[in-house]
C-alpha positions as CSV (number, residue, x, y, z in Angstrom):
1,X,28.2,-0.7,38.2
2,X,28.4,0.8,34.9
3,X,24.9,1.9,33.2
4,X,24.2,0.9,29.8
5,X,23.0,4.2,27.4
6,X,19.6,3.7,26.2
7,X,19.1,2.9,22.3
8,X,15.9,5.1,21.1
9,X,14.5,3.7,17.3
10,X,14.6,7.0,14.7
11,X,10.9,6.7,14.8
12,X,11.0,8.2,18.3
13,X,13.4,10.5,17.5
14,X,11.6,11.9,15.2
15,X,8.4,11.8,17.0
16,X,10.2,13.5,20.3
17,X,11.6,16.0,17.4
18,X,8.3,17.0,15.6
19,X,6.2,17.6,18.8
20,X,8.7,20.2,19.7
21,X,9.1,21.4,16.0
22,X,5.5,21.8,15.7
23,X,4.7,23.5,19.2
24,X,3.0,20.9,20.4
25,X,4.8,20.6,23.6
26,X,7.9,22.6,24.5
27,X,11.5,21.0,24.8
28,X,11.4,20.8,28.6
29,X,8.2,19.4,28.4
30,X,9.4,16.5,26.4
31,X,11.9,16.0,28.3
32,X,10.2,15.6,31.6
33,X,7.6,13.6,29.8
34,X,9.9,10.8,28.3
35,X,12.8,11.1,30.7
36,X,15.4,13.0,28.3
37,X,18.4,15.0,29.0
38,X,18.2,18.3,27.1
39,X,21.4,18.1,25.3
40,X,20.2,14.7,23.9
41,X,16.9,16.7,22.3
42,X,19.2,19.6,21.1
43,X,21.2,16.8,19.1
44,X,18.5,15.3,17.6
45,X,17.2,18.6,16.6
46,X,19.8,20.0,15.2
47,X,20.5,16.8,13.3
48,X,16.6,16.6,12.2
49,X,17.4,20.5,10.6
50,X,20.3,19.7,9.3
51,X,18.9,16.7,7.6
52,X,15.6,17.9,6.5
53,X,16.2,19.6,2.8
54,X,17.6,15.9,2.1
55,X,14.3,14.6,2.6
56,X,13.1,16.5,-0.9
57,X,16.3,15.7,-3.3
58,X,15.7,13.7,-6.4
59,X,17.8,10.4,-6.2
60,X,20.5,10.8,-8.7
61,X,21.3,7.0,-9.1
62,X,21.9,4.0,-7.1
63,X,24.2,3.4,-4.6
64,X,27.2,1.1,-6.4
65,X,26.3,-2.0,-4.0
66,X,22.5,-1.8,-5.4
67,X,24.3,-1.5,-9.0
68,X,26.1,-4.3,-9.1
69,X,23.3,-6.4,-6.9
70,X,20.6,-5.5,-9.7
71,X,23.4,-6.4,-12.7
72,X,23.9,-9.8,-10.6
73,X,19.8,-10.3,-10.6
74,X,19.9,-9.8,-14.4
75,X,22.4,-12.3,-15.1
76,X,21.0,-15.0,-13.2
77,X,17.7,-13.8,-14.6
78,X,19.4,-13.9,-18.0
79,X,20.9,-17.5,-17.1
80,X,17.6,-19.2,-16.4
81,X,15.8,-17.6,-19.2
82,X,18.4,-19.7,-21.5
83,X,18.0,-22.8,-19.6
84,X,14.3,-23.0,-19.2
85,X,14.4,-22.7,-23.2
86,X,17.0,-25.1,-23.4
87,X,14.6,-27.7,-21.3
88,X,12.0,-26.8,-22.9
89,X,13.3,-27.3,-26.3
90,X,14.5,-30.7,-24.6
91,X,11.3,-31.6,-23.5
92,X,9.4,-31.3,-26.7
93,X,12.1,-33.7,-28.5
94,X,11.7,-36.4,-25.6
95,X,8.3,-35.9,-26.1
96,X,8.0,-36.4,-29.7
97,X,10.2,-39.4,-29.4
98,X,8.2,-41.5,-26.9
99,X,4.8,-41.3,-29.0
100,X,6.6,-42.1,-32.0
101,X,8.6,-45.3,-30.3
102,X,5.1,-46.1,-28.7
103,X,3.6,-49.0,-30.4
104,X,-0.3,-48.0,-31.7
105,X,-2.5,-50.3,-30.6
């Protein structure tokens, strides 16, 4: 029978990752604790390091996908800004015409 690998959520990654970074408990000690292999932890360490000067870089822009999403929301933005106007504008008219066509009593 083949055994499935176990998913972990980055959250416990980087919870398994910053008790060792911060002495809390040593590597084999998290590993006995959660049931871990020791190259697993390694990985995510190393990936953790590796990753961690990322964490304070200024954005320079949007991903192209969020780009053309926003520039899609500002069209149809755009779009039913006109036609509320435009049924607005529509509505006062209808408006003016019934009371006038209404018979005073």
């Amino acid at each position: 029978m083949v055994q499935q690998r176990e998913k972990f959520s980055p959250e416990f990654k980087a919870q398994v990752v910053l008790e060792i970074l911060s002495g809390a408990k040593s590597a084999a000690e998290v590993c006995r604790e959660y049931g871990l292999r020791s190259q697993l932890v390694s990985k995510w360490r190393a990936h953790f390091l590796a990753r961690a000067a990322s964490i304070f870089e200024e954005r320079k822009g949007m991903h192209p996908a969020e780009k053309a999403r926003v520039a899609e929301l500002e069209r149809l933005a755009g779009r039913q800004a006109l036609e509320i106007e435009v049924l607005k504008k529509a509505s006062s008219m209808l408006g003016s015409r019934r009371s006038a066509s209404e018979p005073s009593p």
